[in-house]
N, C-alpha and C positions, 0 to 999 in steps of 0.2 A: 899806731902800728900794732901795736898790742891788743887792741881790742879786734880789729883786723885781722889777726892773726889765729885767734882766740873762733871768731866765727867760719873761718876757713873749717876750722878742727872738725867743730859742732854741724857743720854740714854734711859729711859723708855720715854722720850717725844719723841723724833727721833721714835723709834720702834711703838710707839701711830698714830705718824703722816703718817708712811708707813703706818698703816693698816687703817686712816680713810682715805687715799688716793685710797688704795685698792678699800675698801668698794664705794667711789665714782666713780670709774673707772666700776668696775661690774654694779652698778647702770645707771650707763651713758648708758652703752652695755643695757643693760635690757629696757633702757628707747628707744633707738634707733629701739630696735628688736619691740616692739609695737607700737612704729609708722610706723616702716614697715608693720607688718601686717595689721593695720588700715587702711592704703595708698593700700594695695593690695586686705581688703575688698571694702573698697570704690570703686578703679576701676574695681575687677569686679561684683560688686552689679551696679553698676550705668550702667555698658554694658548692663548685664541682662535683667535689665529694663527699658535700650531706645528699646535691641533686641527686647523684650516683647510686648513694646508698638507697635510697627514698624511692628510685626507679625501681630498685631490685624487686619490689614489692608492686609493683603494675607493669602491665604489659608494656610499657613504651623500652624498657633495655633486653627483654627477650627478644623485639620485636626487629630491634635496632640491631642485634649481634645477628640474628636470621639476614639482616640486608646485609650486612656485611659477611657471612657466611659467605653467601648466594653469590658475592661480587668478587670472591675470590679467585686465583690463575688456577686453570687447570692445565696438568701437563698436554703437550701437543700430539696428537692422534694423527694415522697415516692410514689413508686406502679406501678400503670399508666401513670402517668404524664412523667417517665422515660421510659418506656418502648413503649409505644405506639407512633403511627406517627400521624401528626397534621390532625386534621377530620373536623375543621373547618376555617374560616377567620374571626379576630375579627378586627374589626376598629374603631380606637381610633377620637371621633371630635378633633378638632384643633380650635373651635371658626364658628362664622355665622356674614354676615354682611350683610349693603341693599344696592339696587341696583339704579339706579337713579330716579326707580319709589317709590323709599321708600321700595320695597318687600324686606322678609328677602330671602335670597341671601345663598349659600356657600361660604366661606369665602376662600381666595387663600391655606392657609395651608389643611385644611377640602378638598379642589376640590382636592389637588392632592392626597392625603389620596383616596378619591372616585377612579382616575383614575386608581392610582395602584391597588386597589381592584380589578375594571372589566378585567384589563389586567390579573390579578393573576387568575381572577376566568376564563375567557375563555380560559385560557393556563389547568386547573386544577377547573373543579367544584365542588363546597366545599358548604355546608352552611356558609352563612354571616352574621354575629353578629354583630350588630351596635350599639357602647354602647355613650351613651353622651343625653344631652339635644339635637344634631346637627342629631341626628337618624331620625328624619320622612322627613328632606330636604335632607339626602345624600340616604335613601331610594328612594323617587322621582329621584332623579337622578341615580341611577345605576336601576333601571326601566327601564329607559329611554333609556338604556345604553346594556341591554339585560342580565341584572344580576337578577336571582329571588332565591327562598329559602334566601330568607330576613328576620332575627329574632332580633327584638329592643329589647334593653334596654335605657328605655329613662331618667333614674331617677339619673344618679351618674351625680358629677360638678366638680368632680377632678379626678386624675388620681388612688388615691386610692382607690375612690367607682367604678371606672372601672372595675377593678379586681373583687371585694368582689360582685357588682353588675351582673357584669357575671355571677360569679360564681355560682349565685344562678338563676340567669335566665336562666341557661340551662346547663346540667353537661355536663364539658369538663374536657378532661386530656392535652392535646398538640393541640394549634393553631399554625395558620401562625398569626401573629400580624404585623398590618400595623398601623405606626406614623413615625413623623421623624427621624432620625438617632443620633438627641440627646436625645430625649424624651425617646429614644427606651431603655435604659438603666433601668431609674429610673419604667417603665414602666413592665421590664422582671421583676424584684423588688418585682412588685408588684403583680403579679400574679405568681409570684414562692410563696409566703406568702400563696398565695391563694392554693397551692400545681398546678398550671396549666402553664405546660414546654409553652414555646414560642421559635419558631423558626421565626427570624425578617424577616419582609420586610418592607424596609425604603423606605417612602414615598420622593422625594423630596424638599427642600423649593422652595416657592416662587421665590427665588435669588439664583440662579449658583455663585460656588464659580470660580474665574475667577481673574486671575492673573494683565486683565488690567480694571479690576474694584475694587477698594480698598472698594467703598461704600457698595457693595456689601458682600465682603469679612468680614465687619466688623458688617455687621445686621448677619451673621454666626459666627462671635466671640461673640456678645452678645449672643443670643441662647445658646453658648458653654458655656460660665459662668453660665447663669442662668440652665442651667439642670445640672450642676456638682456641682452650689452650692445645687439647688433642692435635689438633690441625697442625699449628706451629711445630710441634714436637714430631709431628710425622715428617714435615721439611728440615727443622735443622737436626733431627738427629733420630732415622727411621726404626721403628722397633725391632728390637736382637729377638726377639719372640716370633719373628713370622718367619714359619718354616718355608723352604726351599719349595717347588712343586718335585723337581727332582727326588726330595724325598721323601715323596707319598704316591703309592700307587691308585692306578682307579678302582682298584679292589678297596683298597682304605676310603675311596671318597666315595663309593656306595656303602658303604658299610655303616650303621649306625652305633653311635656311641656310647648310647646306654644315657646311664646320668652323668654323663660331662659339662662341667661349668664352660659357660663361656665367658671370655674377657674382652673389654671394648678396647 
């Protein structure tokens, strides 16, 4: 009876100890499965982001941020702006610089903006809208160039008084718009806001994207960041810099600026 009694005891410990064995065995499993998956984010996070880095230095992540650019919403347009085909060429400055005599100069983004224009405009003449502080030197130059119906706006220093500046320096529904193929995005943006459809002609850089040029490749990845981060910042949080048109006259938006910096 005693020994009986004795194994009664010893059983609820036995049964105790399978199941905190259990319990550690599941947890063992459980502990195993996340560091696997830890070990599987880690290597392919860390791929990503050598792949990533390693892109920035060839054309496949400039190339990649342009499609993704291009595929971006644009705001919703009403009227004209849909229905009608583009009646004029707007063109955005890119900046002005000088030359070894000190003169203010076109700056290399700005000259190819200029080129594409005259080639756009002797294939298709169009009035030319030239909007920026950079309008009376890319004027002189398509002059120059045998481009006329020449119409400034000299007064906007960002991409968002582009638009609203246009818009009130001369009524349009649908342009060709000439800037670069990054800018070109944040830019449609800007003048769909304005209700004015663009149909792009990308200017451009300076620097060919070029497979045995890395340096190059990667003054197009910076571009690429800054106009995607650009973009985003113009949706969640629009620039305190872009003046009113209410408060600019068309006396100020004919007017040229002198040496005014402009800012993207």
């Amino acid at each position: 009876m005693r020994f009986k009694s004795q194994h009664r005891a010893n059983k609820p410990k036995s049964l105790l100890s399978k199941r905190l064995w259990r319990y550690y065995l599941r947890s063992a499993e459980r502990t195993i499965k996340v560091f696997k998956i830890i070990h599987v984010i880690f290597v392919v996070g860390t791929t990503t982001v050598i792949l990533v880095i390693a892109s920035l230095f060839t054309p496949l992540f400039a190339k990649s941020v342009i499609y993704v650019l291009d595929h971006l919403p644009i705001p919703t347009m009403t009227g004209a702006a849909i229905s009608s085909p583009p009646t004029a060429y707007v063109v955005l400055g890119g900046g002005l610089t000088n030359d070894n005599n000190n003169e203010i100069i076109l700056n290399n983004f700005t000259l190819n903006r200029a080129r594409t224009a005259a080639a756009a405009y002797h294939d298709l003449p169009l009035p030319v809208v030239l909007s920026g502080a950079e309008a009376p030197w890319i004027e002189k130059w398509l002059l120059a160039h045998g481009v006329s119906g020449i119409i400034s706006e000299n007064a906007s220093m960002n991409t968002c008084e582009n638009a609203r500046f246009t818009a009130k320096r001369i009524p349009l529904n649908h342009i060709y718009l000439i800037t670069d193929a990054y800018h070109m995005a944040r830019a449609r943006r800007q003048f769909a806001l304005n209700n004015i459809n663009v149909t792009p002609l990308s200017a451009p850089l300076p620097v060919a994207l070029d497979w045995r040029e890395p340096a190059q490749n990667l003054s197009h990845s910076r571009r690429a960041v800054y106009e995607l981060a650009a973009y985003l910042r113009d949706v969640l949080r629009p620039q305190a810099d872009c003046r009113e048109t209410d408060n600019i006259s068309i006396a100020e938006l004919k007017t040229p600026r002198g040496q005014a910096v402009k800012t993207f």
